[in-house]
C-alpha positions in Angstrom: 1.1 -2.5 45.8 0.5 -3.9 49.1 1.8 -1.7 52.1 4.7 -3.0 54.5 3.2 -3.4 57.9 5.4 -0.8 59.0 4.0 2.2 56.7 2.1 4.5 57.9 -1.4 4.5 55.6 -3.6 7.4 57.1 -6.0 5.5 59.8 -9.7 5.8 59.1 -10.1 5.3 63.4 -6.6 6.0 65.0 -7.6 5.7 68.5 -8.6 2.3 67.9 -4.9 2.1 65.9 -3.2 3.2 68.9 -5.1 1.0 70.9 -4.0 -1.8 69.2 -0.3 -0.5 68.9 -0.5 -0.3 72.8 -1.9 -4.2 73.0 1.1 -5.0 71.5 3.6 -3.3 72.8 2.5 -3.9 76.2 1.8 -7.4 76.0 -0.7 -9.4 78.3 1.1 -13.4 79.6 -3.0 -14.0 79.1 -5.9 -13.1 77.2 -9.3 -13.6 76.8 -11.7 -12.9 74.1 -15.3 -12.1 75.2 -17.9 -10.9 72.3 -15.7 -8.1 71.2 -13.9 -7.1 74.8 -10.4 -7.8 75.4 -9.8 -9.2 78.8 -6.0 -8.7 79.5 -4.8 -11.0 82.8 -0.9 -10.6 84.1 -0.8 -11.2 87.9 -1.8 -7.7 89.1 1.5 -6.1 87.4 0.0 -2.8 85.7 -3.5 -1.7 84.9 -2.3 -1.9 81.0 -1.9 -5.9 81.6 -4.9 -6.5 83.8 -8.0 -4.4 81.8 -10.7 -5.1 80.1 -10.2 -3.4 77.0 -13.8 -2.9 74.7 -12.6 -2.0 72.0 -15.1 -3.6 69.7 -18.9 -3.7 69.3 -20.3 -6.0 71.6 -23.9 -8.2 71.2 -24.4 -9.4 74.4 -26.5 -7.7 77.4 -24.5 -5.3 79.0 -24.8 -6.5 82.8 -24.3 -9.7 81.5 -21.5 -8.7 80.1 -20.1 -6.7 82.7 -20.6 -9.8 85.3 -18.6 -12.1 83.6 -15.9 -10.0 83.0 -16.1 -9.0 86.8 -16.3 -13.6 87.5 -13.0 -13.7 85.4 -11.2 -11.2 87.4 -12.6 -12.3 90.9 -11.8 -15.6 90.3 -8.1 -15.0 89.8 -8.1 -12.7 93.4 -8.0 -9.6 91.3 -9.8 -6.2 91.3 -12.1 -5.6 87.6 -10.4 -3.0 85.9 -11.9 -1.5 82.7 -9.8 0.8 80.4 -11.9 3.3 79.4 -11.3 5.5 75.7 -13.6 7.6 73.5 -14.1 4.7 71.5 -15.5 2.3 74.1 -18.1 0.3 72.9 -20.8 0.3 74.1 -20.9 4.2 74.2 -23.3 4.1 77.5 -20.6 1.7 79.2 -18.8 4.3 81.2 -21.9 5.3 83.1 -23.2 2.4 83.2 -20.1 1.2 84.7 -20.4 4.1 87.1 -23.9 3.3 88.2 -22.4 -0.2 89.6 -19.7 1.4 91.5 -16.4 1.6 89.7 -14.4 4.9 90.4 -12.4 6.6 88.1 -8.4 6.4 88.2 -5.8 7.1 86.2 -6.8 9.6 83.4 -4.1 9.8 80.7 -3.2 11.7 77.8 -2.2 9.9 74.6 -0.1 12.3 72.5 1.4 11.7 68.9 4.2 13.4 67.2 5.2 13.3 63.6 9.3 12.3 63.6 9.9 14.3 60.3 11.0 17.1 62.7 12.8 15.6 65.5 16.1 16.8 66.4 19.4 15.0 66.6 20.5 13.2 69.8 23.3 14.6 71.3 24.3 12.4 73.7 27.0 9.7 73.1 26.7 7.3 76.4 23.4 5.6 75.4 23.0 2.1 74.3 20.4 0.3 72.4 19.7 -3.1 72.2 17.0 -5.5 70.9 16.6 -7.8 73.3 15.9 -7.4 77.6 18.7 -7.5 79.7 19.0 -8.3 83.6 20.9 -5.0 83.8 18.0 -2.9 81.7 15.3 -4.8 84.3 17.4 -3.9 87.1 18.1 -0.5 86.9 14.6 0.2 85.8 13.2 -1.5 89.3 15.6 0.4 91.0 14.4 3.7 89.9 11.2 3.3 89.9 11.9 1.7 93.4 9.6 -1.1 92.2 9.0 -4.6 94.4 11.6 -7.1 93.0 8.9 -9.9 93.8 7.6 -8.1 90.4 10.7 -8.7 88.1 9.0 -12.2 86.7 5.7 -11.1 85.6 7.7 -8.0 84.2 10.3 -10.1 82.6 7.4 -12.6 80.8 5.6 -9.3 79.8 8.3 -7.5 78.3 9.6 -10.8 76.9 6.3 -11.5 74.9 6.7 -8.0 72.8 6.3 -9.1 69.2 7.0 -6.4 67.0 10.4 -4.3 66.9 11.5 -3.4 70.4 14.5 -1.0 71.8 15.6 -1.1 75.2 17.9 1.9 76.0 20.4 3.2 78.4 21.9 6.3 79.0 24.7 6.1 81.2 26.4 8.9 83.4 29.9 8.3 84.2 29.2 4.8 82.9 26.0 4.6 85.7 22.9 3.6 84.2 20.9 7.3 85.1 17.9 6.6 82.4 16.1 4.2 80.8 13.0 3.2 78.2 11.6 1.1 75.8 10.7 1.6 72.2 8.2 -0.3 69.8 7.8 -0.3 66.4 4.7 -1.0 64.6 2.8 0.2 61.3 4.9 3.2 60.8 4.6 4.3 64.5 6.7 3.9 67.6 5.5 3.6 70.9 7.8 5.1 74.2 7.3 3.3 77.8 8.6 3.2 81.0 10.7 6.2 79.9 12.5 6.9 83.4 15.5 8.7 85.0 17.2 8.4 87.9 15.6 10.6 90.5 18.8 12.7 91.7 19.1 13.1 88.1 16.5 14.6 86.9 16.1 17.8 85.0 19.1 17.6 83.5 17.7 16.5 79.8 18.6 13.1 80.1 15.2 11.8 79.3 15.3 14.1 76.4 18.3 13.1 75.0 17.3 9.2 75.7 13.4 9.6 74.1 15.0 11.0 70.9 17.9 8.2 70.7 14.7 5.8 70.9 12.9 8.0 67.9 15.4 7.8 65.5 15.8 4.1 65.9 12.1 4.1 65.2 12.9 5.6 62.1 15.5 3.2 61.4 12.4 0.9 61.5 10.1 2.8 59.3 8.2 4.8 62.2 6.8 8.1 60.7 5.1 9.2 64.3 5.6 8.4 67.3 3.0 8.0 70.3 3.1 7.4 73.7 0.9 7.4 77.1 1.7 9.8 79.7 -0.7 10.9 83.1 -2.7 13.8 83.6 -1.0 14.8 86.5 2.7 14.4 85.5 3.4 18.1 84.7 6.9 17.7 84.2 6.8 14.4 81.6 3.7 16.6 79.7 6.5 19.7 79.6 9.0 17.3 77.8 7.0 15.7 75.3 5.1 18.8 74.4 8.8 20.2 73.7 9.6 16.7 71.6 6.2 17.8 69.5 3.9 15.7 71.0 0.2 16.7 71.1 -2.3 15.2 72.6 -5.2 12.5 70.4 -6.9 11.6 73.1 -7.6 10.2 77.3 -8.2 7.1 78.7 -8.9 6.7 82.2 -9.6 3.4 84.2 -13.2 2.4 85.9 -11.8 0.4 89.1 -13.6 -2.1 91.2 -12.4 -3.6 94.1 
């Protein structure tokens, strides 16, 4: 019997699952293939879109390899960014990477949670659709008082999501007051840009919103659910440690201007 891309098989390397999960549900407007890194180009708009992800074994000489990543980047005016996991291949890339000057940023926690325990949602005022909306975009560059100059790249990136994909708002005497996104893929779903109003806050609205977006993963054959979430966001690590998330693994980024 052949599995439905949306089961859940048990993954011989789940990092690298994840991994690919996250490629997907985050979209790069361009990519480049180079010997077994993923170079990931989208204007400057998020680390996630403008990495180079080495995710698989590589033949070529390592500062060979590092340069022309570094020629693709400068050429487009941008800084060389390398997304770093536990995974990365090869395994002496991080120091190496620190020998020619990149700095650490961004350390994040990827946490998975199995959905066979997740409560009900409570809350009655959110809506779900499949497709991006002007008012979803909005509201989420308002809250996260992001540069509108960025709605196009955002808009091409969120438009080129290929598998299953949930936008969601929960609305507050009918004011948008959170939002997120949901993708579904291989029996997991992914959460992102899970955000709430900032007068709003701690008043379990991203709670209620995160598990409307769960059980429509279910509705799509998820079985666990994962999602990316920084080191030093203590209140988003509170939530999702209450929503049964636990943590797989970090990335971090090795930045070069």
């Amino acid at each position: 019997m052949v599995n439905s891309p949306l089961q859940n098989p048990e993954p011989e390397n789940p990092i690298r699952l994840i991994e690919e999960l996250s490629l997907n549900a985050w979209p790069a407007p361009q990519t480049v293939y180079d010997d077994g890194w993923v170079l990931r180009f989208g204007e400057g708009y998020t680390r996630r879109a403008n990495s180079v992800n080495p995710l698989y074994t590589a033949h070529s000489d390592l500062d060979e390899h590092i340069r022309r990543c570094e020629q693709w980047y400068r050429a487009r005016k941008q800084d060389v960014v390398f997304k770093m996991t536990p995974l990365a291949l090869p395994k002496e890339l991080d120091k190496v990477l620190t020998r020619h000057g990149y700095k650490e940023e961004a350390i994040t926690s990827v946490q998975t949670a199995d959905l066979s325990q997740i409560d009900a949602a409570e809350d009655k005022n959110v809506t779900l659709t499949t497709t991006l909306s002007d008012q979803w975009l909005e509201l989420f560059c308002d809250m996260r008082a992001i540069d509108r100059r960025h709605m196009g790249i955002m808009r091409q990136i969120i438009s080129r999501i290929t598998p299953a994909a949930a936008f969601a708002v929960l609305n507050v005497d009918q004011v948008g007051a959170a939002v997120g996104i949901a993708v579904a893929e291989r029996g997991y779903v992914g959460l992102f840009d899970i955000t709430t109003q900032p007068g709003l806050r701690n008043r379990g609205l991203g709670q209620q919103l995160i598990l409307h977006l769960l059980h429509w993963g279910k509705t799509q054959g998820a079985t666990h659910g994962y999602l990316q979430v920084m080191t030093n966001n203590p209140p988003a690590l509170r939530l999702y440690e209450k929503l049964g998330y636990r943590e797989l693994y970090q990335y971090w980024y090795r930045v070069r201007s």
